[in-house]
C-alpha positions in Angstrom: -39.1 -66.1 -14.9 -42.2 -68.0 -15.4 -45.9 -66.6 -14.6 -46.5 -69.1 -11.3 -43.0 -67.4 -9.8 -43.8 -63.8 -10.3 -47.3 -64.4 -9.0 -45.3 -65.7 -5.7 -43.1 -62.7 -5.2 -45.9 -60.5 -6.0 -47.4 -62.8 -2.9 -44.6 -62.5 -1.0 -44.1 -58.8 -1.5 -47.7 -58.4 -0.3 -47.6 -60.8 2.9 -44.5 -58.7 3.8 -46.4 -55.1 3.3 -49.4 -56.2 5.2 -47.5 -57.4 8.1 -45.8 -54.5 8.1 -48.6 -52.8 8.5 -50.3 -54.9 10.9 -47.1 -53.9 12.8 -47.6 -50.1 12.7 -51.2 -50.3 13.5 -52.4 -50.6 17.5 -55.6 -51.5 16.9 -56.8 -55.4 16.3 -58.8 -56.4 13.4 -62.4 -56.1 15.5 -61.2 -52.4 17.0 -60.4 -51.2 13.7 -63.9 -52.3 12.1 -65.2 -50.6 15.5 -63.8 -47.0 14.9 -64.8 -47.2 11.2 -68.4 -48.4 12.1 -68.2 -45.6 15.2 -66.8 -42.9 12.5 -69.6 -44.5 9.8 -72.3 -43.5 12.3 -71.0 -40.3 12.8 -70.1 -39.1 9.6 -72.2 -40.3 7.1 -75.3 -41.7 8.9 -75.9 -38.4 10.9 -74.8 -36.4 8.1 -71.9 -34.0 10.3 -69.7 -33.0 8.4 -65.7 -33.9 8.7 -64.7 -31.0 10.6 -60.9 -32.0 9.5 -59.6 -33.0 12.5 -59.5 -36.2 14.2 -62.0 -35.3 16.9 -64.4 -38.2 16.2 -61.4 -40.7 16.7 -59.8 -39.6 19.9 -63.1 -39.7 21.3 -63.8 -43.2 20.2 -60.0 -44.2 21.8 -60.9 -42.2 25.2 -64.6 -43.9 24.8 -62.8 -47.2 24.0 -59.8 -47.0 26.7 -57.0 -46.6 24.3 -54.3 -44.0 24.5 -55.8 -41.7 22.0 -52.6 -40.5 20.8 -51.3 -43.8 20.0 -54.2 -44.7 17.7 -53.7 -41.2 16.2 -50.5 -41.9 15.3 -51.3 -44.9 13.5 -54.1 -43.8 11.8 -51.7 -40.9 10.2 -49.0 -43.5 9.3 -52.1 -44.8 6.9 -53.3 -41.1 5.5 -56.1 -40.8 8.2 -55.4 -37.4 8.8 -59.2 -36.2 9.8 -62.0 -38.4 10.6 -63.3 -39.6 6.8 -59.8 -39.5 5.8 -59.6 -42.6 8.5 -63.0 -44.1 7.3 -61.6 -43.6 3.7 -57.8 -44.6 3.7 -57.5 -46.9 7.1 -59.5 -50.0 5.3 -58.7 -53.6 6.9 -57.4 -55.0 3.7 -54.1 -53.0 4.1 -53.6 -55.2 7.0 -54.8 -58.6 5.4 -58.0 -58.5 7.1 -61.0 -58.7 5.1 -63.5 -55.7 4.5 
């Protein structure tokens, strides 16, 4: 197999992860950057500390009119367990949205 074909089905293999992902998440590509601006803000710029939950985000979903537990659950599927887990390991990129 030459070089141009695996760079394809590494392509492909990607494409087909991201919309996978893009499937599991509930949030659109502006919502997402708006939790991890709101979560920014509350984490790093006012300096309080994670408090290991996920307290900051269900607020933001109630704030925001989601169905908290739904974004919760999709946050998880991503390793967003607490708050800076989310800022840290929920990144647009995984979805094919840029940073």
């Amino acid at each position: 197999m030459d070089k141009r074909r695996k760079k394809e089905l590494r392509q492909q293999y990607k494409d087909q992860e991201q919309a996978e992902a893009r499937r599991r998440m509930c949030l659109q590509p502006d919502q997402l950057r708006a939790l991890l601006n709101y979560l920014d803000e509350q984490l790093f710029q006012v300096g309080a500390p994670c408090d290991h939950t996920l307290s900051r985000t269900h607020t933001w979903a109630v704030n925001e009119g989601f169905d908290p537990e739904r974004v919760l659950e999709s946050v998880r599927s991503f390793g967003g367990y607490c708050d800076c887990e989310v800022a840290y390991n929920v990144r647009p990129y995984l979805f094919g949205w840029e940073e």
